[in-house]
Structures are given as C-alpha cells and as structure tokens.
C-alpha atoms as one frame of an Amber mdcrd trajectory, in Angstrom:
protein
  13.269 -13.883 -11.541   9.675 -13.355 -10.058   8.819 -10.358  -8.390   6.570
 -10.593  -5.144   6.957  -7.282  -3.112   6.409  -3.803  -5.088   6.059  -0.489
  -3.036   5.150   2.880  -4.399   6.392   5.656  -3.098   5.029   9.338  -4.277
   7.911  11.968  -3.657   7.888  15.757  -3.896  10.586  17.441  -4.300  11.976
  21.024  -5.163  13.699  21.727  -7.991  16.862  24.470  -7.550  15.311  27.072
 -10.272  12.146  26.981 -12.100  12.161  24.793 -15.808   9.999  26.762 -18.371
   9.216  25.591 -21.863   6.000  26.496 -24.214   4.125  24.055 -21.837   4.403
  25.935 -18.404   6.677  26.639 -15.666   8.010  23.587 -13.160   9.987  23.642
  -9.802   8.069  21.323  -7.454   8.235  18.153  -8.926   6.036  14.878  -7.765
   7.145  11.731  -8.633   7.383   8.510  -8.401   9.891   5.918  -7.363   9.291
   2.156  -7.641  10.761  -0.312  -5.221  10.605  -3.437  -6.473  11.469  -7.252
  -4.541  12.174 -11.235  -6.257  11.722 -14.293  -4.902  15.422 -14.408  -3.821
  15.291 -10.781  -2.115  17.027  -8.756  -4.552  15.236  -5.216  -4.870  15.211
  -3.636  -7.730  13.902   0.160  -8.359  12.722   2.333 -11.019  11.321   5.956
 -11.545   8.285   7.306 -12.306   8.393  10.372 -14.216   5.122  11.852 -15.568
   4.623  14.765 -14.390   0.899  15.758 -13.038  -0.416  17.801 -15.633  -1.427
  16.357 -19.014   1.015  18.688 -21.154   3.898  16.830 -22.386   2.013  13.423
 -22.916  -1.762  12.387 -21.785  -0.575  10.834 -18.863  -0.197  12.387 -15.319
   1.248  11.118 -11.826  -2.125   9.953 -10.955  -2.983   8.128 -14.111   0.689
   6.396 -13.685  -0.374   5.370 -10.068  -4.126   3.944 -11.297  -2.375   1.696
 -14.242   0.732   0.872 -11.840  -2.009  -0.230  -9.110  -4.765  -1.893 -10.998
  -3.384  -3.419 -14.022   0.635  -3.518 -14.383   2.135  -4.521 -10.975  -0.457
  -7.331 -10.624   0.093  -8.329 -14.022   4.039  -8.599 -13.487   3.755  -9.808
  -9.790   4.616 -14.029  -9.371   5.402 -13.532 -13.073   8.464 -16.372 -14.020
  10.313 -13.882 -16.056  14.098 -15.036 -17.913  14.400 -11.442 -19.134  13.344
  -8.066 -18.391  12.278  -8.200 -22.699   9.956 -10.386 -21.518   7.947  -7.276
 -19.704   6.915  -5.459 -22.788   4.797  -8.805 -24.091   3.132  -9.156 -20.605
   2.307  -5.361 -21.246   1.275  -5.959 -24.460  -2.452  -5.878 -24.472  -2.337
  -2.759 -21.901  -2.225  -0.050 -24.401   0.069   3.506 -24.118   0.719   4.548
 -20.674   4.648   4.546 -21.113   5.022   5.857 -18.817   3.867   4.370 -15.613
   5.199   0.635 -17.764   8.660   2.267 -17.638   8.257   2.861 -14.213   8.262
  -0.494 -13.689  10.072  -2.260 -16.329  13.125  -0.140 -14.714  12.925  -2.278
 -11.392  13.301  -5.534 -13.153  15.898  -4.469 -15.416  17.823  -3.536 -12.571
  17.459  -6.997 -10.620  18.139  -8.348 -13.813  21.342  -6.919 -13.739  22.181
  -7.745 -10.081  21.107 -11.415 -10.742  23.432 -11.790 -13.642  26.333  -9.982
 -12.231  26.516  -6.936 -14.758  25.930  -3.371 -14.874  23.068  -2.600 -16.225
  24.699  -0.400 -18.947  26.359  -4.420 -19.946  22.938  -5.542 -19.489  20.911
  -3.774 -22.668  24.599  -4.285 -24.345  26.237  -0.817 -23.741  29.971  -0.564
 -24.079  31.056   3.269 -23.367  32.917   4.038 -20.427  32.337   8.049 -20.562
  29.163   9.502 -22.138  28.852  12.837 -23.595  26.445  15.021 -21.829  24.919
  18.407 -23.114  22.492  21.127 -21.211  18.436  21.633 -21.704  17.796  25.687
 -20.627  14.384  26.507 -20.023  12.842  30.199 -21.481  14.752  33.182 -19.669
  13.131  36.033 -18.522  16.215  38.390 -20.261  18.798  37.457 -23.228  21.173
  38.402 -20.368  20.146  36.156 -18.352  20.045  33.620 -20.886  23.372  34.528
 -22.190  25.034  34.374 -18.159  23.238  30.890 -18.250  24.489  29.596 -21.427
  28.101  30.804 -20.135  27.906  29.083 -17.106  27.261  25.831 -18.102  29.926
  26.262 -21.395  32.388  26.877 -18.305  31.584  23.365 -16.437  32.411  21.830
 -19.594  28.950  20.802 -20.843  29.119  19.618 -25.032  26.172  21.350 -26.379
  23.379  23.843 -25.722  19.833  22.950 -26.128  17.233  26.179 -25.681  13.420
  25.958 -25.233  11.558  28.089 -28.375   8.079  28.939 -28.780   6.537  31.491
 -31.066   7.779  35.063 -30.331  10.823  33.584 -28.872  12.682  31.801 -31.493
  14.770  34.222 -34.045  15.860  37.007 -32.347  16.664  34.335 -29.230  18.813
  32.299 -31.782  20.425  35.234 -33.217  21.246  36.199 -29.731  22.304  33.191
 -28.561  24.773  32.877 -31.902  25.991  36.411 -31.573  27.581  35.776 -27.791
  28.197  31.783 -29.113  28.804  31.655 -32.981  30.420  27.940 -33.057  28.866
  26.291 -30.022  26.806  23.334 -30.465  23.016  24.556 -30.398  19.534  22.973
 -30.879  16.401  24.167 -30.544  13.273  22.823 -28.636   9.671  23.715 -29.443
   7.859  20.933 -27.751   4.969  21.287 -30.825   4.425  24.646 -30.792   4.178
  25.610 -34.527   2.387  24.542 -37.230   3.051  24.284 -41.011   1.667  27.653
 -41.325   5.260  28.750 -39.954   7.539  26.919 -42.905   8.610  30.592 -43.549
   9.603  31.365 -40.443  11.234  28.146 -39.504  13.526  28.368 -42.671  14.835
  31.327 -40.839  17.026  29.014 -38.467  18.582  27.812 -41.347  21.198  30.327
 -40.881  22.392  29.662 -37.533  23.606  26.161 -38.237  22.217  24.390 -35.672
  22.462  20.863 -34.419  18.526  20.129 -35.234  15.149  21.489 -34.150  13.297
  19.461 -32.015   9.817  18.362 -32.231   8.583  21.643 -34.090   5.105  20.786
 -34.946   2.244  18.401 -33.448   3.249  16.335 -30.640   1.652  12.813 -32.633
   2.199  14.326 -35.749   4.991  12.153 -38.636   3.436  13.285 -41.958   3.457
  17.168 -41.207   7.448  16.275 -40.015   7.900  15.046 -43.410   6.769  18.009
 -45.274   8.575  20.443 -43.167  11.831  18.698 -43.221  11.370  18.455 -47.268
  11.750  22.411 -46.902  14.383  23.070 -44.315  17.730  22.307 -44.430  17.826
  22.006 -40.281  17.478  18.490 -39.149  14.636  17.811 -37.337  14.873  15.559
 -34.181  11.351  14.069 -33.264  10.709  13.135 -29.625   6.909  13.197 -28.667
   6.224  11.702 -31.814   8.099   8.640 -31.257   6.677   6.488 -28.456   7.418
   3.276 -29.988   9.517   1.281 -31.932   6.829   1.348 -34.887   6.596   5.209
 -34.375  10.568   5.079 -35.688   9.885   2.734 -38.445   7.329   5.017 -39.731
   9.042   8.172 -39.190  12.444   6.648 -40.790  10.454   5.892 -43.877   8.437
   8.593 -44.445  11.658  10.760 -44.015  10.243  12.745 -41.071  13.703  13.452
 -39.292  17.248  13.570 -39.369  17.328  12.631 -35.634  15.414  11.022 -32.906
  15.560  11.549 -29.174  14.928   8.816 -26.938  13.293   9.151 -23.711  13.115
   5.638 -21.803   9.638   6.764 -20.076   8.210   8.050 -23.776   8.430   4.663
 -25.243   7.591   2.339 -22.439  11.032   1.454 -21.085  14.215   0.238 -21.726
  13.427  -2.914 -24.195  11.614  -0.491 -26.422  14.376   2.274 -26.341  17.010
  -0.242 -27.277  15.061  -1.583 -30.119  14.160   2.130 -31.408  18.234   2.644
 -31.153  18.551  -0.618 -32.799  16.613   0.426 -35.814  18.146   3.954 -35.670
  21.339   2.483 -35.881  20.674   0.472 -38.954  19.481   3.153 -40.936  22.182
   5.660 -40.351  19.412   7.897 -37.685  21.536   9.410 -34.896  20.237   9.163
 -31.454  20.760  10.925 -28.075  18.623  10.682 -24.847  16.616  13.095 -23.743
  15.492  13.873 -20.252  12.121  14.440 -18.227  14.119  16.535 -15.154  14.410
  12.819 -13.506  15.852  12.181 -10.468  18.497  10.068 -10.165  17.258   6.959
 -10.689  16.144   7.402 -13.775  18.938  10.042 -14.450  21.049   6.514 -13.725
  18.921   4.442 -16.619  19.823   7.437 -19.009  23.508   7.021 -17.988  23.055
   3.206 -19.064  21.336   3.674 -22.229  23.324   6.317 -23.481  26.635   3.984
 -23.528  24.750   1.991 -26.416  26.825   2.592 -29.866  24.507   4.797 -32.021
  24.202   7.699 -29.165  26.570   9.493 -30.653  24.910  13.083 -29.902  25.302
  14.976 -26.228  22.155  13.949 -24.619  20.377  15.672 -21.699  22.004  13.878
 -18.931  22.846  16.699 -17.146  24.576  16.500 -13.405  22.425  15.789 -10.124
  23.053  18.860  -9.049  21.723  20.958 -12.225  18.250  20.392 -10.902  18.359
  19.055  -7.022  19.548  20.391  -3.508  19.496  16.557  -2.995  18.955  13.128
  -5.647  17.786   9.937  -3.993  20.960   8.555  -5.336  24.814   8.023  -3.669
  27.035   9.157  -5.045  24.882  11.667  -7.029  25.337  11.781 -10.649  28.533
  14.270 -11.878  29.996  15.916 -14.890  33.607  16.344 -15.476  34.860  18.384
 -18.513  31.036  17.350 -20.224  31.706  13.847 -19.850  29.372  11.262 -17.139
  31.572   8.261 -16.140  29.355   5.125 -16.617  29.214   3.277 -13.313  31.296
  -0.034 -13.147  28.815  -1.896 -10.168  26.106  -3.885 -10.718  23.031  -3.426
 -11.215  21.724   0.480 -11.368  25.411   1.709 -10.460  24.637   3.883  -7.768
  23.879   3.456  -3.973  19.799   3.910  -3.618  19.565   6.949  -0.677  16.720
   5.270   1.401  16.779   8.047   4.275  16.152  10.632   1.054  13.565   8.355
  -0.335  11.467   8.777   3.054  12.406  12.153   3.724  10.470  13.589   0.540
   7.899  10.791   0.637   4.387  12.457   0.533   2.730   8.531   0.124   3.438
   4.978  -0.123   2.038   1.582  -0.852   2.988  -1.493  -0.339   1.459  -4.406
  -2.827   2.541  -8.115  -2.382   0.901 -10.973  -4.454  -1.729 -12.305  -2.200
C-alpha cells in the first residue's frame, strides 16, 4: 500500500439547528474531507473535523490544512506501508495536531480495508453487528424546550441522554431534566468549565444518579480529575484530557476517572483509539465514543470503532439526519429502536456521495508525489 494522489477538499455545510455548549454556538460547519489514492487505484477517504476556532482543542481548520499540506501528506505520500499502525510511527516526530493526523490516517485505514477484503469495523478487530447509540443536546434556551427535545429523541428510540452544563446551568437543569425523566440514562457535559473551587457544588449531582460527568474541570488537566473524583461519588468520564494512549495510562493510575470517551480525531486516529480501548479494556475502564458533529465519514469510523468489545456505553453516534439536510455519505447513517447496524461492505461501509462532496466544496487541492 503506497499512497500517491491525496486531494483536500474544504466543505461548508449547514447544520439543521444550532449546537451550543459552554464553548459557543455552531450551525455552519467547515470541514474537511480527505480523498486519498494507492499505487493500485484504490481511494481511500477520511474526515477532517476541527472546527475553526481554537475552543475545544488548539487546533483549527486552518492549522489542520498547514500540517496536512506541509508536513503529513508528504511525509505519508510513496510511503511502502503493510499497515495503517504503521502511520502513527511515520507521525511520530510531528508532535499533537490529532487532529489533522486523523484526518489522514482515516484514508489509509480505509484502503487498508478494501485491499484486504474486510470491513473496516473487521479491520481494527471489531465484532458487533448493532451498536448502541445515545443523544448529545446542546444548552436550550427554555427547560421546555429542553424537556420537548429530550422527549423527542427518547421517542426514536435513542439509549441515553447526554446534556451540555456550564455554571448557572447545571442543578436546577438536572433536577429538571430528572423530574420529567427520573430513570433515563443521563450524563452530563461541561467541556472544562469548573474548577475545584466547585467540589461543593458538583457533589450536588450526586443525587440524580447519573451515568458520569464529563470532563468537569481543565481541558489538560489529570491530577485535579483525581482529587475531584476522590470526593464525588459520580463517575467522571475524561475526554479532552485524553489525547493519547499515555494520557489513559496516566489517568488510569492516578485514578482520575471511572470512564473515558474516545474521540478518533482527539487522539490522532484510529491506531491510537484502539490502543487507548485496549488498555481501557484491561483495566476494567468503560469506553464509549464520542462525537465532534462529523459528517458521515467520520460518523462511519465511529460506527467501526464502536463495534470493538469494551464500548459497552451508548456513544454519540447519533443518525445522519440529527445534524444534516444532507451527509456526503449513501446510504446516510440511521437509527432504529437506538441501535446503528454496522455495515457488512468493505472498506468504510458506505457509498462516498461525490456529487455532495462538490456541491458544498468551498476549496480543493490536489497533491501528488512529484
């Protein structure tokens, strides 16, 4: 496997209602979408997801296009590669950006796939047919409106709720929430937006029995984790805080979390994600995958990684059509009675829409080894 042909599309596309968390408001997203050809023709593609302001990691859409451009794709192109594992020690001395190396780590994993004859859920060693899919609902601007939401998506069928927090919106919103829903399955996301100064408060959601808190204090913070989790009885689930298998390993040990939430773009791809399950898995650490409102090829990689053994949580693989009039993918990605049915074809799974591709394509480039 050696690629020679990678193009870069930038897409923009609209998002069906606005996303807000304690980092801002979204509903045009840019992105990017890699395209990516071997020696023997097969084309593989992958997903670009950071989005283009610096809040939920340091990296941005443009900073994902200057590594991709200067330093990754010519690194990886006439590479001999025998396994897509073999991408994270090219990347090696390239430090962070996760992002933009998941972008394209995901197009070789997915010829990989092709070229072998598997799916690529049989490709990182996956074995669930159906994966269990919950819901990630942004801040409302009424509890009724929150409540109406929460119903809805109960009523497709989805497994569990997860609701953005932030301070000033976290008790009452529970208590709310627990009030119209007293047995669902609820979590809590505050994307780092307390501090150890709220222990007090945060005991609070002891009461309301929920799944786990996520990422409650500093976004590169483990020792603080530690601490707080020492005084709660609510698991915490750590996501920005893990970006790499050594991240887990750290966390794991210092007793940081009850849970971690994988995100293939947040830890550089799909070799790291499996090993950070790997080690998850051997220390009794439940996983599920989180999301980064992805299109749908990357909505497709979560599909695949999620039918590894240890996620055994609802992860935030919701439907296409939860977040886009349209997905670059056929057939888009459905949910029946909360479950996603993992794709039996090779390779990604799902038809790549070209014509969509182009239609939301602000900009493209086209890099061949010279």
């Amino acid at each position: 496997m050696k690629l020679v042909e990678v193009t870069i599309y930038q897409l923009e596309m609209c998002m069906k209602t606005p996303f807000t968390t304690s980092l801002g408001t979204m509903q045009n997203k840019r992105f990017l979408v890699i395209k990516a050809k071997d020696e023997s023709g097969v084309i593989g593609w992958g997903e670009g997801v950071a989005f283009e302001e610096p809040s939920y990691t340091e990296e941005t859409l443009k900073t994902s296009l200057h590594m991709l451009e200067d330093f990754l794709i010519p690194r990886l192109l006439g590479q001999q590669l025998t396994h897509p594992d073999e991408v994270y020690e090219h990347f090696l001395p390239i430090r962070r950006n996760n992002m933009a190396k998941a972008a394209i780590e995901g197009t070789v994993w997915d010829i990989y796939a092709q070229l072998t004859n598997q799916t690529l859920a049989q490709a990182i060693g996956g074995t669930a047919e159906k994966i269990e899919v919950g819901i990630s609902i942004g801040l409302q601007p009424t509890d009724e409106q929150l409540i109406a939401t929460i119903q809805g998506f109960l009523t497709q069928g989805y497994k569990r709720i997860k609701v953005k927090i932030k301070p000033g919106k976290d008790i009452a919103l529970i208590r709310t929430i627990r009030e119209a829903f007293p047995t669902v399955p609820l979590m809590a996301d505050a994307n780092s937006s307390y501090t150890l100064d709220d222990i007090e408060l945060l005991k609070q959601l002891d009461e309301f029995q929920l799944m786990m808190i996520e990422q409650p204090l500093a976004h590169d913070d483990l020792i603080d984790h530690a601490t707080l989790q020492q005084q709660i009885q609510t698991p915490i689930c750590l996501d920005e805080s893990i970006t790499s298998y050594e991240d887990a390993r750290k966390a794991i040990q210092l007793g940081s979390c009850g849970v971690i939430n994988i995100k293939i773009a947040r830890v550089g791809g799909i070799s790291e994600a499996k090993r950070i399950h790997d080690i998850c898995e051997r220390h009794g650490i439940p996983v599920w995958c989180g999301g980064m409102l992805e299109a749908g090829i990357g909505r497709a990689q979560n599909v695949a990684l999620t039918s590894l053994s240890n996620f055994t949580m609802p992860g935030d693989t919701a439907a296409s059509e939860r977040y886009w009039h349209e997905d670059i993918i056929l057939p888009e990605v459905t949910v029946e009675d909360g479950y996603i049915t993992v794709p039996t074809t090779t390779g990604l799974g799902y038809i790549i829409n070209e014509q969509a591709i182009e239609k939301y394509c602000i900009e493209k480039k086209v890099i061949k080894k010279p």
